[in-house]
C-alpha positions in Angstrom: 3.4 -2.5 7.1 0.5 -3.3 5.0 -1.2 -0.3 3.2 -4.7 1.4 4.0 -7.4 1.1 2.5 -8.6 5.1 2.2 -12.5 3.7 1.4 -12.6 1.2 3.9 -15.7 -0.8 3.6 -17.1 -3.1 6.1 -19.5 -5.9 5.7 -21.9 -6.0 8.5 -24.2 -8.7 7.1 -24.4 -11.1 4.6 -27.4 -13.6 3.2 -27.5 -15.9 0.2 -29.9 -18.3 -0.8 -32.3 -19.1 -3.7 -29.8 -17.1 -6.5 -30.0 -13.9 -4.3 -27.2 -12.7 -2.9 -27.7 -9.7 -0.7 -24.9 -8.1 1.6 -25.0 -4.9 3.8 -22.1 -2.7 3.8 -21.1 0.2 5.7 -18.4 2.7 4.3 -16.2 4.2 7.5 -14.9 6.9 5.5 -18.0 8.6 5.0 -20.5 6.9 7.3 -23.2 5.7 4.7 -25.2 2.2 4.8 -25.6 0.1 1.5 -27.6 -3.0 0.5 -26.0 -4.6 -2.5 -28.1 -7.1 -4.0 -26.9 -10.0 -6.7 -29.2 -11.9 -8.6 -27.6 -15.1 -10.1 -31.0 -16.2 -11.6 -31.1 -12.8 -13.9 -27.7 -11.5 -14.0 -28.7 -8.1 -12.2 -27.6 -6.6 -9.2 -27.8 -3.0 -7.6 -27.2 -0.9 -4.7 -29.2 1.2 -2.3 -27.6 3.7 0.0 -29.9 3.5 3.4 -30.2 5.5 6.4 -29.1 3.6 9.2 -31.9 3.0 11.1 -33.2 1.4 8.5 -30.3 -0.7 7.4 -31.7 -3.9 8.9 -35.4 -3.7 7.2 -33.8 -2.9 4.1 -31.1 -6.5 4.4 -33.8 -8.0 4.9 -36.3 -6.8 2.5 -34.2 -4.8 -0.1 -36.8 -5.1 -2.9 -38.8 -3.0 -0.9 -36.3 -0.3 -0.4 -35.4 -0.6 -4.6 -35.6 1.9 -6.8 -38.9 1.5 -9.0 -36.8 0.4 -12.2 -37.7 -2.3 -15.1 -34.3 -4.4 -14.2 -35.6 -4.4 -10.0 -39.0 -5.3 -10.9 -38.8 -8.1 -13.7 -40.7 -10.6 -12.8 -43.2 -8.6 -11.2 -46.0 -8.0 -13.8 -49.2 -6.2 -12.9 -52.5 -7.9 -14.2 -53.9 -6.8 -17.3 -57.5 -6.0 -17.6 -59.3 -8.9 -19.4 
């Protein structure tokens, strides 16, 4: 009989495309949504625990739901009075 998991974790959606890598998770054992996102072009990746209803907006658009960090926003660069 194979063993059990205790965490199980299923994955309800996956993308890749263009060096991103972005998959939505849930976790059985405790009922929580995550978006983990993996960026080959930079080497980053991170997670964001969702609430469920919004576990679809944030597959698709998890750089909206990401925390406001230096690593999420490289690349982003506001412009600089002249």
């Amino acid at each position: 009989m194979p063993a059990i998991d205790p965490q199980r974790i299923r994955e309800l959606a996956h993308r890749a495309g263009d060096g991103l890598d972005v998959t939505l998770v849930w976790h059985e054992d405790d009922d929580r949504v995550v978006v983990v996102v993996n960026d080959a072009r930079t080497g980053e990746s991170f997670e964001i625990e969702v609430p469920t209803t919004n576990a679809l907006d944030a597959f698709e658009h998890p750089f909206a739901y990401a925390p406001a960090a230096p690593s999420v926003a490289a690349g982003r660069r506001t412009p600089q009075p002249v």
